[in-house]
C-alpha positions in Angstrom: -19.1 -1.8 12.6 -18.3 -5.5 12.0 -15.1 -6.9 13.2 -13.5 -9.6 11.2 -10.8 -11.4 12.1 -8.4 -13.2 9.4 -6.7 -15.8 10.9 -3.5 -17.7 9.7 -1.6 -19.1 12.7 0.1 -21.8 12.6 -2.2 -23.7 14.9 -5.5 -23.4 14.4 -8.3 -20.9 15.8 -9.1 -22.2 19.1 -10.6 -18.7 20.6 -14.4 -19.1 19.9 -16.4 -17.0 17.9 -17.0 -14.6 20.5 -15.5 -11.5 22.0 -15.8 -13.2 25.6 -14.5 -16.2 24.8 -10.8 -14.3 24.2 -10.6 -13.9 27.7 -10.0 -16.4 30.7 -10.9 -15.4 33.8 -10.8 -16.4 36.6 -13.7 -16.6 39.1 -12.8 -13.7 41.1 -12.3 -11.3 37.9 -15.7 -13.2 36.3 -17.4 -9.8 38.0 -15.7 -8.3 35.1 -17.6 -9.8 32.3 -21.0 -7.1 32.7 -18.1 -4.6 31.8 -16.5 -6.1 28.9 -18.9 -6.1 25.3 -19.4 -9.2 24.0 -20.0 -9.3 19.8 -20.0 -12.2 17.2 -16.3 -12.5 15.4 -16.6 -12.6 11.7 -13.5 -15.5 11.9 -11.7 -15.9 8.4 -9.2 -18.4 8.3 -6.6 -18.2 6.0 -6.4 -21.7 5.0 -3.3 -22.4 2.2 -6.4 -25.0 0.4 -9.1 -22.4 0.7 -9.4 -20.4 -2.2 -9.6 -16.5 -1.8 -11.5 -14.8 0.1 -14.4 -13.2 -1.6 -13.8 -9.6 -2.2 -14.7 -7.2 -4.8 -11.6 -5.1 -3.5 -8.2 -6.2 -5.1 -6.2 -5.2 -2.6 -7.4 -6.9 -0.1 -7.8 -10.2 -1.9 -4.3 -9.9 -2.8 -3.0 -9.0 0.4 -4.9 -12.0 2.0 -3.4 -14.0 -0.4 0.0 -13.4 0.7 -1.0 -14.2 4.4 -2.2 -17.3 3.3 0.1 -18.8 1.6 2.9 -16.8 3.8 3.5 -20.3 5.5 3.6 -22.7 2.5 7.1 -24.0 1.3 9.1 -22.2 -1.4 7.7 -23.5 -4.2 3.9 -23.3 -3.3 4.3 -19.8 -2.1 6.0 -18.9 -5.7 3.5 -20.3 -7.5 0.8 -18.4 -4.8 3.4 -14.7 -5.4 3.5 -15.7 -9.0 -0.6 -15.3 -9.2 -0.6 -12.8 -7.6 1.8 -10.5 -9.3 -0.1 -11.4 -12.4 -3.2 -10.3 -10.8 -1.8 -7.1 -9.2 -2.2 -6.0 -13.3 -6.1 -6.2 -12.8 -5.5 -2.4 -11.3 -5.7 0.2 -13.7 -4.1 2.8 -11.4 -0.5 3.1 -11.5 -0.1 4.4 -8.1 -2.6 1.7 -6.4 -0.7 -0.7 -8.1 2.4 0.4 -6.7 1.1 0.7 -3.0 0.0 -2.8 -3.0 3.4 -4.1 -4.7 5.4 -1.9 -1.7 2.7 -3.4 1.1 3.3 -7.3 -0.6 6.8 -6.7 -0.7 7.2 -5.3 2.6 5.4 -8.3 4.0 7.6 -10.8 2.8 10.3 -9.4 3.7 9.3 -9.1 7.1 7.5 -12.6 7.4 9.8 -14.8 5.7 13.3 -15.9 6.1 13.8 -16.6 2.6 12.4 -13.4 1.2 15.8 -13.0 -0.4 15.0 -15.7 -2.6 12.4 -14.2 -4.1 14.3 -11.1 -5.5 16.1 -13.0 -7.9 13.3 -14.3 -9.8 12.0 -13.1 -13.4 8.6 -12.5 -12.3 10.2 -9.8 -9.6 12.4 -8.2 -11.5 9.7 -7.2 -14.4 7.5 -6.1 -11.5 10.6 -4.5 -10.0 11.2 -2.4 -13.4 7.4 -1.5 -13.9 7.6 -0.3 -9.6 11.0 1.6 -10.5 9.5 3.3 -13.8 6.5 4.3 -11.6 8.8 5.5 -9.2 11.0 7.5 -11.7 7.9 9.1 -13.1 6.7 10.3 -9.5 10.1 11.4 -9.2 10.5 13.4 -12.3 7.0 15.2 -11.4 7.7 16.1 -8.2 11.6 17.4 -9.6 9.4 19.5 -12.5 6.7 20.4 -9.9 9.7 21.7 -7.5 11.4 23.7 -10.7 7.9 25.6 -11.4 7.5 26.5 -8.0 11.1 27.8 -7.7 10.5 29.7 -10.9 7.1 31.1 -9.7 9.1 32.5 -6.3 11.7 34.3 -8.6 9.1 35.9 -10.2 7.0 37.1 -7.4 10.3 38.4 -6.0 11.1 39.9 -9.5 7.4 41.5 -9.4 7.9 43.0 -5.9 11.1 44.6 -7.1 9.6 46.3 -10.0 11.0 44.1 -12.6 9.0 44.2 -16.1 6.7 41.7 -17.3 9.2 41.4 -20.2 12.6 40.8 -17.9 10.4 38.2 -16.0 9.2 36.2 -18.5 12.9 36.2 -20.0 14.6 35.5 -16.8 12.6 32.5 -15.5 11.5 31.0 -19.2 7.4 30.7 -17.9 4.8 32.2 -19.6 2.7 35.3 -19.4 -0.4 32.9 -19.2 1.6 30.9 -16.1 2.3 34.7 -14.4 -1.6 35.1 -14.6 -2.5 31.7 -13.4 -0.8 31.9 -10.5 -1.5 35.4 -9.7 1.9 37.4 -10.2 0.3 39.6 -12.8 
């Protein structure tokens, strides 16, 4: 395991590079140190000038860049969302995309007092129809996933009452190939 630690405070990292150097002691609880593991910190600070940190993994990148810039005025950390939606289209999987839209957007709102301003822009509200058609579509699945399996209950119900094959496949509208797939016949 290597710990990493991604810094963006305010003020800047003034804790060492160490796991000891987190802790101040004093010289009657020094004894403790033999107890406590000491490691090398993997420090990453989150600079607004630095440029990304170097990642193969987009979320991460991405999410880092919000930290970074989390603390730049309004129009810098526009710019800074702005790239960053735009990359977010990088991901070619609808549902990754939309995890690290919800954790970006869930940040901001959390971290800044003027996240409300950022909900009125054009850039959000594309990304805010693209996020709600994602979230219709995992709606409408899980609505025609819940209708099969309501279908697939009457059925085995029908079954264990000694309906035919014929009534059932009238009654719930599924198929004798569904009926066999699922074990009912």
């Amino acid at each position: 395991m290597i710990p990493l630690v991604f810094y963006h405070g305010k003020k800047a990292w003034n804790q060492g590079t160490e796991f000891l150097h987190v802790f101040h002691l004093s010289s009657e609880e020094e004894i403790l140190l033999r107890f406590i593991p000491n490691f090398c910190i993997n420090l990453y600070h989150l600079k607004p000038r630095d440029p990304d940190f170097p990642t193969k993994m987009l979320s991460l990148k991405l999410m880092l860049r919000i930290l970074q810039h989390n603390r730049d005025d309004p129009e810098s950390f526009e710019k800074s969302l702005r790239q960053t939606i735009k990359d977010l289209a990088e991901e070619k999987l609808e549902w990754k995309r939309v995890a690290i839209l919800k954790a970006i957007l869930y940040y901001i709102n959390k971290a800044r007092e003027d996240a409300d301003r950022y909900y009125d822009v054009e850039f959000y509200r594309e990304v805010e129809e693209e996020f709600m058609t994602v979230l219709d579509k995992i709606e409408e699945r899980g609505i025609e996933k819940g209708k099969l399996e309501g279908k697939l209950e009457d059925a085995r119900l029908m079954k264990a009452k000694g309906y035919p094959i014929s009534d059932i496949l009238e009654i719930t509208g599924l198929s004798k190939a569904q009926l066999n797939d699922f074990g009912i016949i």
